[in-house]
C-alpha positions in Angstrom: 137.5 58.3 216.4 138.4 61.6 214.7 142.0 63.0 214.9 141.0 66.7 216.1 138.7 64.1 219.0 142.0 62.6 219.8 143.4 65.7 220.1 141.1 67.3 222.3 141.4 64.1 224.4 144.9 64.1 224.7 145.3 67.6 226.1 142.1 67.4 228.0 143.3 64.5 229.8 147.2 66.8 230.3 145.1 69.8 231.6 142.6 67.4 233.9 145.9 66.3 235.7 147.8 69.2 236.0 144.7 70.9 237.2 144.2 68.0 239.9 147.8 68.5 240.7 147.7 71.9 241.4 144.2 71.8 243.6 145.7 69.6 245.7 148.8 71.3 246.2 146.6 74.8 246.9 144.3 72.9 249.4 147.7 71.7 251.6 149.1 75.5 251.4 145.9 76.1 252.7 145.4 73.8 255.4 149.2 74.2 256.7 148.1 78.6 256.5 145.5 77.9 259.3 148.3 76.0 262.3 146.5 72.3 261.6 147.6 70.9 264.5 148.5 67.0 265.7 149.7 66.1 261.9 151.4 62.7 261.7 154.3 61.9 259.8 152.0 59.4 258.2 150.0 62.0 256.6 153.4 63.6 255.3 154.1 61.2 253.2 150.1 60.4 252.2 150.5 63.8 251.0 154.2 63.6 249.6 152.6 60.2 247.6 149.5 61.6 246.3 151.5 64.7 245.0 154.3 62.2 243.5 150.9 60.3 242.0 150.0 63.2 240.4 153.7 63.9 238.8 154.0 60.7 237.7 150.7 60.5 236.0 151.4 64.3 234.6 154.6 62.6 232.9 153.8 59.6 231.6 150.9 61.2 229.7 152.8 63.8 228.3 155.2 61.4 227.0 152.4 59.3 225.7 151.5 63.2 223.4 154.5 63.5 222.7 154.8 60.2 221.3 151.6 59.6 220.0 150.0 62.2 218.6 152.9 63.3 216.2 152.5 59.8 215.2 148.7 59.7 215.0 148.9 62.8 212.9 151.7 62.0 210.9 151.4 58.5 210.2 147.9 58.8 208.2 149.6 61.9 206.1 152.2 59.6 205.3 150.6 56.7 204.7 148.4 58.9 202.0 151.2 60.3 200.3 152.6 56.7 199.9 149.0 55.8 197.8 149.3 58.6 195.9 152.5 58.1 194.9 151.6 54.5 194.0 148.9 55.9 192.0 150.9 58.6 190.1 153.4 55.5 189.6 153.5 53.0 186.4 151.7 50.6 188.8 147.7 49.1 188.4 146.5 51.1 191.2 144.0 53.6 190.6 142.4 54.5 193.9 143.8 55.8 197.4 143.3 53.8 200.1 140.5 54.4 202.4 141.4 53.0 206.3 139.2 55.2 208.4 136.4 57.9 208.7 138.5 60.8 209.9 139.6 64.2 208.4 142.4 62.0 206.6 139.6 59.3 205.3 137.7 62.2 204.0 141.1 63.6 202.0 141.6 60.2 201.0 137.8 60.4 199.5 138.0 63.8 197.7 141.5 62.8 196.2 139.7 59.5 194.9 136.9 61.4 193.4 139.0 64.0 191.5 141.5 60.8 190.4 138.2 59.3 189.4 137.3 62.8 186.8 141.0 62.7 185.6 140.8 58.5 184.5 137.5 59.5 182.8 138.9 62.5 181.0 141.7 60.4 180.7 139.8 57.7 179.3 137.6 59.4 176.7 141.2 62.0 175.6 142.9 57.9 174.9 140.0 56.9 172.5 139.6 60.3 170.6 143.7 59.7 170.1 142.9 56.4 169.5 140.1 57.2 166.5 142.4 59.8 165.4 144.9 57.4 164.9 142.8 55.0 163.3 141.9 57.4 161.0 145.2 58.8 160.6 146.5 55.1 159.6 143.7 54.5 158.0 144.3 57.7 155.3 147.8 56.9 155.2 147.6 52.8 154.3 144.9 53.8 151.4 147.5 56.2 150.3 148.1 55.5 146.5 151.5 57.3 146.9 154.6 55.9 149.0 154.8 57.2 152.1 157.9 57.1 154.6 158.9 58.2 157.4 162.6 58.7 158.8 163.1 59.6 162.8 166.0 62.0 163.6 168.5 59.0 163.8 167.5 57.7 160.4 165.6 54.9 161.2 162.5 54.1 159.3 159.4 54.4 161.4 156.5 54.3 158.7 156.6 53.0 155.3 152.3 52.3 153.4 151.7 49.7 151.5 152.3 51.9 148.5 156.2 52.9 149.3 156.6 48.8 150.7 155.3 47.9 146.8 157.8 50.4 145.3 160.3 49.6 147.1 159.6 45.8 146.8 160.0 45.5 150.5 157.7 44.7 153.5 156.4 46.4 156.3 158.4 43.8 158.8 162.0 44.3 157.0 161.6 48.0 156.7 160.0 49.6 159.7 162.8 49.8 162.8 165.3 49.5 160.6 168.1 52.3 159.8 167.8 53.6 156.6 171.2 53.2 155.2 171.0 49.5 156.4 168.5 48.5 154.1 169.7 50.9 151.4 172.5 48.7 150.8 170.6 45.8 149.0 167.5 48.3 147.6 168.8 50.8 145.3 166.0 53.0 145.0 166.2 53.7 148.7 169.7 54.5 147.8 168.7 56.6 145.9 166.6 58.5 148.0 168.6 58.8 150.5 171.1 60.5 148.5 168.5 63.0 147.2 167.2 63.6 151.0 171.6 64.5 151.9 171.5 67.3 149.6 171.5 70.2 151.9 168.4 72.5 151.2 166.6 74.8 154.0 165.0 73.1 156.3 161.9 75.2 156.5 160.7 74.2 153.0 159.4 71.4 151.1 162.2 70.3 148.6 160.6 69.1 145.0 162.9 66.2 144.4 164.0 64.1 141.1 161.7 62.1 139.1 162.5 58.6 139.5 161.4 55.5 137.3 160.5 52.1 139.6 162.6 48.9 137.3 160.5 46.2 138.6 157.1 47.7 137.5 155.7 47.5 133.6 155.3 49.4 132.6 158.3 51.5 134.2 155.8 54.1 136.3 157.7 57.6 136.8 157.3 58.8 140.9 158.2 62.2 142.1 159.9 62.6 145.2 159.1 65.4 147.9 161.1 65.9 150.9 159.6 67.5 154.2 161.1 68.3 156.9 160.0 66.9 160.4 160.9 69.4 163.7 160.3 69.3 167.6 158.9 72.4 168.8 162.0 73.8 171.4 161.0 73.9 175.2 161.4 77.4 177.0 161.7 79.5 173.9 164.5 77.1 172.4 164.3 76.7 168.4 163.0 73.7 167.4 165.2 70.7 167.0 165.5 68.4 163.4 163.1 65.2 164.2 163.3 63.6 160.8 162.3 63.3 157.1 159.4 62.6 155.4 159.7 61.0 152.0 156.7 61.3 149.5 156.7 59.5 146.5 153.9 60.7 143.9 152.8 59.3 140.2 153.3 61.6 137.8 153.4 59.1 134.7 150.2 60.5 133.5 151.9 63.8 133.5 155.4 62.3 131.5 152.8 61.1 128.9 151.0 64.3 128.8 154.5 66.0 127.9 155.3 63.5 125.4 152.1 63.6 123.7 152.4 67.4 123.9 156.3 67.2 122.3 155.1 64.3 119.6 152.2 67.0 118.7 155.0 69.5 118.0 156.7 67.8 116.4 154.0 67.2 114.3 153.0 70.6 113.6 156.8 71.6 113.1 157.0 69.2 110.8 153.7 70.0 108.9 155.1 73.8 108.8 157.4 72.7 106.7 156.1 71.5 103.5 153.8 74.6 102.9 156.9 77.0 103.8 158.5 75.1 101.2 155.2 75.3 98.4 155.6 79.1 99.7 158.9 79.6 99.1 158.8 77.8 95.5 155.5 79.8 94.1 157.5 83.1 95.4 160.3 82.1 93.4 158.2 81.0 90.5 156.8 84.2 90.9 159.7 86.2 90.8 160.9 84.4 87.1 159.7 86.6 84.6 159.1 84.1 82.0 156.2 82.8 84.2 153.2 83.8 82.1 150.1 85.9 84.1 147.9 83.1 84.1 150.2 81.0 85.6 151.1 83.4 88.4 147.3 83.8 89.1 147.1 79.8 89.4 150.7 80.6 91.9 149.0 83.3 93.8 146.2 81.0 94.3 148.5 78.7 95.8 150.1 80.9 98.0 146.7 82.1 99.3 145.4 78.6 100.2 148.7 77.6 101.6 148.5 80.8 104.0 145.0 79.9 105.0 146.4 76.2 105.9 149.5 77.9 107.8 146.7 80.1 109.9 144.8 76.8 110.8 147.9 75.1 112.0 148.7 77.9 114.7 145.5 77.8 116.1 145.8 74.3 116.6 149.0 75.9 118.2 147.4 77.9 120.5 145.3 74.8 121.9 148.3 72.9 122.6 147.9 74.0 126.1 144.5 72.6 126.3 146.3 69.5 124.7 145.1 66.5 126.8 145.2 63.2 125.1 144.4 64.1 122.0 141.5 66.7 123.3 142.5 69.6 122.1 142.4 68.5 118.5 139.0 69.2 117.3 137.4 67.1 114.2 134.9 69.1 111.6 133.9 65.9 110.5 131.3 66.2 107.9 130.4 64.2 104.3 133.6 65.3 101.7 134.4 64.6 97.8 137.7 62.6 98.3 138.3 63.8 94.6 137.9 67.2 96.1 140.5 66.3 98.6 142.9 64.9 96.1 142.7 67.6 93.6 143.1 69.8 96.2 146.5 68.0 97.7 147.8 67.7 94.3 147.4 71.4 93.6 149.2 72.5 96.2 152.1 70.1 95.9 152.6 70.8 92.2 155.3 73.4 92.1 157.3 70.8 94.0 156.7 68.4 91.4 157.8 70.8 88.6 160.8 71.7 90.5 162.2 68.3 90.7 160.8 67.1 87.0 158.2 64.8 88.3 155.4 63.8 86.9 152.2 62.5 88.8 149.2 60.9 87.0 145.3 60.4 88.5 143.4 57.7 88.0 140.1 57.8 90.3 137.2 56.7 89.1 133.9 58.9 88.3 131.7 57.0 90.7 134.5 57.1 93.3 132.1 57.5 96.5 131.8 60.6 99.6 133.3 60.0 103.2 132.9 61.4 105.9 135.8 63.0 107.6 137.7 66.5 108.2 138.5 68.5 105.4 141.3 70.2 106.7 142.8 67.2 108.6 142.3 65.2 105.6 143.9 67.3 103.1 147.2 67.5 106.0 147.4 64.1 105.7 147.8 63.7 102.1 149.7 66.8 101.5 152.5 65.1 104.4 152.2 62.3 102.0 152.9 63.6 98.7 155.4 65.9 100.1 157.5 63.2 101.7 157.3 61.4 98.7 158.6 64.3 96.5 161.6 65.0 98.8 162.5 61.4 99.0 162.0 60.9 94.9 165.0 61.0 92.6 164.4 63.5 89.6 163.0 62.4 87.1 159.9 59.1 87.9 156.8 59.3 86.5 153.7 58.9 89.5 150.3 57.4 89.2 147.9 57.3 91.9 145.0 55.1 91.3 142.0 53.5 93.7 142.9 50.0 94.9 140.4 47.1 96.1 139.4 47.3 99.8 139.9 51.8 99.4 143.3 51.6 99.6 145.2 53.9 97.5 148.1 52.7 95.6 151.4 54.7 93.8 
């Protein structure tokens, strides 16, 4: 039975009595109007009893509405508020309860269908998270630099493979853990720590110190970046500091690409040097008037093909910023006359020679074979050589330079 049925019931049954009761009391006023005649006192009270039938009858039914059919409107409202707070609760249930096929069974029905929508929506939002997540773990775990994570109390919450192997830690004694706990017995996390207290704005990513890992070989350098983690604010609030993000990047490759870069300048600085120094001599030479013209043609001639080395040094200067493990030296390698070479070297080393009294003596042999190999780069190498040796020489010594067994050369 239908609530609005037992509704209509209810006050049907009211009206039906109170419209019995007041027929009857009509039809006496009207039979007492027309002077009936011979009534007994036993009809009195037939008529005072069917009247007090009718009150009766009239009450106890309206007591029975007023009790009942709050309650049998009520109770089902209740009763379905109850289920869906159960549902909207922590609790298993999922579904409202469906007691009967009235116009509260029927609300019951259409909140169960749109509950149904929202666990399926529910449902499929939960695995999208969930492959996000996976994926999400997935990118950080393959990571190849350490990775962690600090909540806004300083607890570590996240810590890859990569910053656990740094660190020389695991997952199970880091994560959960307050920072400054485990900092105690790992220094590097000290470390950390104290570059992440240094107060910079909290709106930027901070480019940290490089740090070098002890227990690695060999020792690896990392980079550290600090980010900044913040809650958005609720009702126009600013957002609210949530944590720290540590990042911890290789840059080793990098370290030995500015110490190859430095050892290169070094190089050329010191290369610089010894034909500044032939330079400087001839132009003194020069300037010494007892130096007869043939022999300042021979000086100028120097001069001239110490310039041209000078000029082939800086463009090997100007590649330095292609400099990349050795790339941006280029070889002209190509078949050469090492006697070529060392007539060449000696040449250019000979003012030195004369200005320390020294004396040097060739010995190569006339079938003394070609190489292959660059010219230029060659003729550095010996130059260095002979140049080193002349500033390290006392005055005086008497040089030969000969061919040895197996090509090696000999002084």
């Amino acid at each position: 039975m239908t609530l609005k049925l037992k509704i209509r019931l209810g006050v049907g049954m009211l009206l039906l009595l109170l419209l019995g009761l007041g027929g009857y009391t009509l039809a006496t006023i009207a039979f007492l109007e027309k002077g009936a005649h011979g009534i007994e006192q036993a009809d009195f009270d037939a008529a005072r009893q069917a009247v007090m039938a009718f009150v009766m009858a009239g009450t106890v039914l309206g007591v029975l509405l007023v009790v009942r059919l709050p309650r049998a409107v009520v109770g089902p409202l209740h009763r379905l508020r109850a289920d869906m707070e159960q549902v909207a609760g922590p609790g298993p249930a999922t579904r409202v309860a469906v007691r009967k096929n009235d116009e509260i069974g029927n609300v019951a029905a259409a909140v169960n269908l749109v509950l149904g929508q929202a666990q399926d929506e529910r449902r499929a939002t939960l695995a999208e998270l969930l492959v996000q997540r996976n994926r999400m773990d997935s990118l950080v775990m393959s990571l190849d630099e350490g990775l962690l994570l600090l909540d806004q109390r300083g607890d570590l919450v996240l810590a890859n493979p990569a910053a656990c192997n740094l660190l020389g830690e695991t997952a199970a004694t880091l994560l959960g853990r307050p920072a400054a706990e485990v900092a105690r017995t790992n220094p590097l996390l000290a470390e950390l720590l104290a570059a992440v207290a240094v107060p910079h704005p909290s709106d930027a990513v901070v480019q940290g110190p490089v740090f070098t890992i002890p227990h690695k070989t060999p020792e690896p350098h990392y980079r550290l970046t600090i980010g900044h983690v913040e809650a958005p604010g609720a009702d126009g609030y600013p957002p609210t500091p949530a944590g720290h993000v540590l990042c911890l990047r290789n840059v080793s490759d990098f370290k030995k690409l500015d110490q190859l870069k430095s050892n290169f300048l070094a190089t050329i600085s010191h290369e610089l040097k010894t034909p500044l120094a032939s330079i400087n001599l001839s132009l003194f030479l020069l300037q010494d008037e007892r130096t007869d013209p043939e022999e300042r043609q021979r000086i100028a001639a120097g001069i001239r093909d110490e310039t041209q080395r000078l000029l082939g040094m800086v463009g090997q200067l100007i590649d330095v910023s292609r400099l990349d493990a050795g790339a941006g030296i280029q070889l002209n390698v190509r078949a050469l006359a090492l006697a070529d070479v060392v007539a060449y070297a000696t040449g250019i080393v000979r003012p030195q020679l004369e200005d320390k009294q020294l004396q040097l003596e060739l010995r190569l042999p006339p079938d003394l074979p070609a190489v292959r190999g660059d010219v230029e780069k060659t003729s550095w190498v010996l130059i260095n050589l002979l140049a080193n040796a002349i500033r390290y020489s006392p005055v005086g010594p008497h040089w030969s330079s000969r061919r040895c067994r197996g090509a090696r050369w000999c002084s």
